[in-house]
MDTraj code that builds the backbone (N, CA, C; nanometers):
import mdtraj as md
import numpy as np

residues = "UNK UNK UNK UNK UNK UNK UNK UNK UNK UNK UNK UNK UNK UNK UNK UNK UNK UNK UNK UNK UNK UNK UNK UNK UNK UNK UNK UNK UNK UNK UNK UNK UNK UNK UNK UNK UNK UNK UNK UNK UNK UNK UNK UNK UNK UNK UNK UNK UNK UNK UNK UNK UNK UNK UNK UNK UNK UNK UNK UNK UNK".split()
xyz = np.array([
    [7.9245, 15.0693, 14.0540],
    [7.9547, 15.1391, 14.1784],
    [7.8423, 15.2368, 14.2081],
    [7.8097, 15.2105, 14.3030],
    [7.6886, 15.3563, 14.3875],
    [7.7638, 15.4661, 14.4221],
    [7.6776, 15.5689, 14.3930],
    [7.7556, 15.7036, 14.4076],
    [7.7731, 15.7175, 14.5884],
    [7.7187, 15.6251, 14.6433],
    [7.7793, 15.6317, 14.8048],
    [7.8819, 15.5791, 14.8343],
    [7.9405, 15.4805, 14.7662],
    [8.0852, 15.4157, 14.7205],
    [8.2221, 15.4888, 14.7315],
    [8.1193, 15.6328, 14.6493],
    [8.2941, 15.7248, 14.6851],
    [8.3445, 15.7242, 14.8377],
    [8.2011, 15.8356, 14.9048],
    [8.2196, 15.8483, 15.0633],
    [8.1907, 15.7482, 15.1051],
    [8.2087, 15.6432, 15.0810],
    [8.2391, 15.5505, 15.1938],
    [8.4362, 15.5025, 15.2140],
    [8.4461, 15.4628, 15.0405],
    [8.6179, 15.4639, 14.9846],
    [8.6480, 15.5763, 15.0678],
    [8.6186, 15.7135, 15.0605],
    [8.6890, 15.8037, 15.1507],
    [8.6976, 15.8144, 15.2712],
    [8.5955, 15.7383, 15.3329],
    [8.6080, 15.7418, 15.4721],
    [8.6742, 15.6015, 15.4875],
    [8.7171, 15.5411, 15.4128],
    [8.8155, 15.3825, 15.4735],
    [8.9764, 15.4724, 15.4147],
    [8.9608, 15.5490, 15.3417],
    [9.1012, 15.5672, 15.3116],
    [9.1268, 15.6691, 15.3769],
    [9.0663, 15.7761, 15.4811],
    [9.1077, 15.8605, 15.5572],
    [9.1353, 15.8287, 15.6932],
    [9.0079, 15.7401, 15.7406],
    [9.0097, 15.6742, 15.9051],
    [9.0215, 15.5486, 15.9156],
    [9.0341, 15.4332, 15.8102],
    [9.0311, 15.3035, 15.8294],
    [9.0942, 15.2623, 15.9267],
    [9.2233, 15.3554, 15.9484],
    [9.3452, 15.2700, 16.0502],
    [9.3158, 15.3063, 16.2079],
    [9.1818, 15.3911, 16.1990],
    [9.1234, 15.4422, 16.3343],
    [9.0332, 15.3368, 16.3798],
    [9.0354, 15.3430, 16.5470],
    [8.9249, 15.2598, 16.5908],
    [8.8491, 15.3936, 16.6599],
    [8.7255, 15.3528, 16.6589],
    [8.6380, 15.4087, 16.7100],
    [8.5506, 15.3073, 16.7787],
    [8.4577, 15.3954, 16.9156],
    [8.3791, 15.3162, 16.9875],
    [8.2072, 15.3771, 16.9301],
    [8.0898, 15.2663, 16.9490],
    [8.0309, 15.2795, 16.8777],
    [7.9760, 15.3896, 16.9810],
    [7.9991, 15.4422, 17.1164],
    [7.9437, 15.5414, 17.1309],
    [8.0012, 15.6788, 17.0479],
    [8.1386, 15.6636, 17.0070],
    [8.1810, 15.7936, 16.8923],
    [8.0642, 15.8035, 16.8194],
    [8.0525, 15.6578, 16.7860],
    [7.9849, 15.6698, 16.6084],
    [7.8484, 15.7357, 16.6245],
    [7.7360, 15.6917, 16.7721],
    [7.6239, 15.7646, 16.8009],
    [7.6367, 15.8861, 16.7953],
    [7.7558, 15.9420, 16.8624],
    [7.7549, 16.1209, 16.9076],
    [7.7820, 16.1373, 16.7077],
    [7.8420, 16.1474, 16.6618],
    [7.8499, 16.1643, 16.5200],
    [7.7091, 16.1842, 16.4634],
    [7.6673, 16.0345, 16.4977],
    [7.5506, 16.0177, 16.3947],
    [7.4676, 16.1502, 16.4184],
    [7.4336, 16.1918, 16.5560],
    [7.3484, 16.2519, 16.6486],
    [7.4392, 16.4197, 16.5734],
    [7.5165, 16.4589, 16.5649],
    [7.5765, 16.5286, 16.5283],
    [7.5367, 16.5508, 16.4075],
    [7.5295, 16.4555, 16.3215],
    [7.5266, 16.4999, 16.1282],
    [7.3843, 16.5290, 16.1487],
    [7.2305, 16.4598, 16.1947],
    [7.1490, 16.5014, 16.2259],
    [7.1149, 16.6502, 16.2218],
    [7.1952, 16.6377, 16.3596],
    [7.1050, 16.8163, 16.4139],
    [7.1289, 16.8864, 16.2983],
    [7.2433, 16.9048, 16.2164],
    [7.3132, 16.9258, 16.1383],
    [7.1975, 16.9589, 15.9989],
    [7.1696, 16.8183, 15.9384],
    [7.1303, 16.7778, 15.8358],
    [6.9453, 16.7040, 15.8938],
    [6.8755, 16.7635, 15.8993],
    [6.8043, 16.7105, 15.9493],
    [6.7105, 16.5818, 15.8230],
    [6.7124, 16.6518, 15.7072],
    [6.6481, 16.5699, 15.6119],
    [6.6806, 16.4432, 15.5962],
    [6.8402, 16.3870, 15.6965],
    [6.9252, 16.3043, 15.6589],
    [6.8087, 16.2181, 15.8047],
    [6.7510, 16.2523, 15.8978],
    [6.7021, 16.1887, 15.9567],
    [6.6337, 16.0242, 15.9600],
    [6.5750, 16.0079, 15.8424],
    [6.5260, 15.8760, 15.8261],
    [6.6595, 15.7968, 15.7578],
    [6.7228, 15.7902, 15.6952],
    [6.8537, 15.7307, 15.6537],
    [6.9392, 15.7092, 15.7552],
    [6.9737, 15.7908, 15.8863],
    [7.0493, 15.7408, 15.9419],
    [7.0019, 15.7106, 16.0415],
    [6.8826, 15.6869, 16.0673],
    [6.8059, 15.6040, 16.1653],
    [6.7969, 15.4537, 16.1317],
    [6.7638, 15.4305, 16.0072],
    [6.8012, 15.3342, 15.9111],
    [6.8865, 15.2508, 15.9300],
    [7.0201, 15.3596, 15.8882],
    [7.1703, 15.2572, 15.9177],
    [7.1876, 15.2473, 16.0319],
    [7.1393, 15.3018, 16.1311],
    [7.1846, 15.3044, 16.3116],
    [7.1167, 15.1482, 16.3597],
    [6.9721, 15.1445, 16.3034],
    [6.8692, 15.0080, 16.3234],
    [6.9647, 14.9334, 16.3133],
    [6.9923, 14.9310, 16.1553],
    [7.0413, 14.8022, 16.0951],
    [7.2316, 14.7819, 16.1906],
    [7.2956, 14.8483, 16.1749],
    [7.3848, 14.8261, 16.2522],
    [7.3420, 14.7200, 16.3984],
    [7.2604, 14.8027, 16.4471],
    [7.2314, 14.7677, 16.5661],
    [7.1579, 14.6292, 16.5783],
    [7.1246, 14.5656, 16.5115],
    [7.0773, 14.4472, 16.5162],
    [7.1431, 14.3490, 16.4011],
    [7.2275, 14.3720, 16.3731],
    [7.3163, 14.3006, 16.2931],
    [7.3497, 14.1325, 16.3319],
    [7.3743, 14.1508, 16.4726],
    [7.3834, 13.9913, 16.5269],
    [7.2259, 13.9279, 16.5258],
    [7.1406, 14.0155, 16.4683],
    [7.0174, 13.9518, 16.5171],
    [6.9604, 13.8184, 16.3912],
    [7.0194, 13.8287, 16.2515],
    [7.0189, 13.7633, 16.2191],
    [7.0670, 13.6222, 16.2675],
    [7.2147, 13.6283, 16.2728],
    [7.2886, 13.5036, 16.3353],
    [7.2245, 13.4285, 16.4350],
    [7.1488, 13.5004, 16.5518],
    [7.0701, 13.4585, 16.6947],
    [6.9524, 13.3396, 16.6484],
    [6.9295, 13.3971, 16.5271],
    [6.7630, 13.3454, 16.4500],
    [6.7882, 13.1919, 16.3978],
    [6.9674, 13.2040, 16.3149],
    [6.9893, 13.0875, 16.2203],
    [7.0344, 12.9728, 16.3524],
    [7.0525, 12.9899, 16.4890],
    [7.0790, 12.8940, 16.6111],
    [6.9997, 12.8074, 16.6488],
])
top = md.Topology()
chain = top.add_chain()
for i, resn in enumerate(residues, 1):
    res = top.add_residue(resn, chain, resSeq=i)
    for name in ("N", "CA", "C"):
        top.add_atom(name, md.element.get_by_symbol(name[0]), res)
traj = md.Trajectory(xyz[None], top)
């Protein structure tokens, strides 16, 4: 288990049963940022990769 494993388990066992829209999830992201700025390249990272997620699938067509 990766020690990011916990907070992630905690965030499916606190909000799992929540939907959110992925503009929530931007204002958040944009939020922990201003916040945390060192966190900047990591969650630019996961924002990419989210964001092009179908882009694999498009490629294997």
């Amino acid at each position: 288990m990766y020690f990011t494993d916990r907070g992630i388990e905690e965030l499916e066992k606190r909000r799992g049963a929540e939907e959110v829209t992925f503009e929530w999830l931007a204002e958040q992201l944009r939020t922990f940022v201003d916040l945390n700025p060192d966190f900047e390249v990591p969650v630019e990272r996961l924002a990419t990769w989210l964001a092009r997620l179908d882009d694999d699938e498009d490629a294997d067509e």
